[in-house]
C-alpha positions, -999 to 999 in steps of 0.1 A, spaced: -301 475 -80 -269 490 -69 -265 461 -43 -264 434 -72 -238 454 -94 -214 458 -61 -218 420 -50 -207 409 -87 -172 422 -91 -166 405 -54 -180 370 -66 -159 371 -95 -132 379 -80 -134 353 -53 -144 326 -77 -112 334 -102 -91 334 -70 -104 295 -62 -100 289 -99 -63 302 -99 -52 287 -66 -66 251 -70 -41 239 -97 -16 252 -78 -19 229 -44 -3 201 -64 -23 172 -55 -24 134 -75 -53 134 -98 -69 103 -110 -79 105 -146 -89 75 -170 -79 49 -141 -43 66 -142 -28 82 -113 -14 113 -122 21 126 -100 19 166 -85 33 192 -102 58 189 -73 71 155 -77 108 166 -89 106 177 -50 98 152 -38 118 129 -14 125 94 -27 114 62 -3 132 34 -9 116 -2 -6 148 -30 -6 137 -64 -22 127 -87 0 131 -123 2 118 -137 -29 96 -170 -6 77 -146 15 64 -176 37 102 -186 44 93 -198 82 59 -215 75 78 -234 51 102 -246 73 78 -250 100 57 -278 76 86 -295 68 98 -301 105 60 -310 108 62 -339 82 97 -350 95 83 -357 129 53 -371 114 69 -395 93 91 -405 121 63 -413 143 50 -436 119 84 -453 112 87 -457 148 45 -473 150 55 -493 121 84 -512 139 70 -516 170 78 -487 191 62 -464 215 62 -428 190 76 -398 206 57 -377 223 70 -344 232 
């Protein structure tokens, strides 16, 4: 019996030491779908994202209109006659 009674205080002791330290590690919680900040996010450092360019798909873009140019050349160029340009 005295085993049991000296094992107790130890298990309690550990088990309020893991209860005390894990709010403290500061980690994001999700809760309800909501991301919750640390408790250290005051510390934090700040990144910094500039806006990009508000087309993303600036050089595709470009790249299908050159297409279409050439394309409609060609068939100018079948239309009257001529060999198309071939590159």
């Amino acid at each position: 019996m005295e085993s049991n009674v000296r094992k107790t205080p130890w298990r309690s002791l550990l088990l309020l030491a893991a209860a005390a330290v894990g709010p403290a590690t500061g980690c994001q919680v999700d809760i309800g779908g909501q991301t919750l900040p640390s408790g250290f996010y005051l510390q934090d450092d700040v990144q910094y994202f500039p806006p990009g360019p508000e087309f993303k798909l600036s050089r595709e873009a470009a790249a299908m209109k050159t297409y279409a140019e050439e394309q409609a050349a060609q068939q100018r160029a079948v239309s009257a006659g001529l060999s198309p340009v071939r590159r």
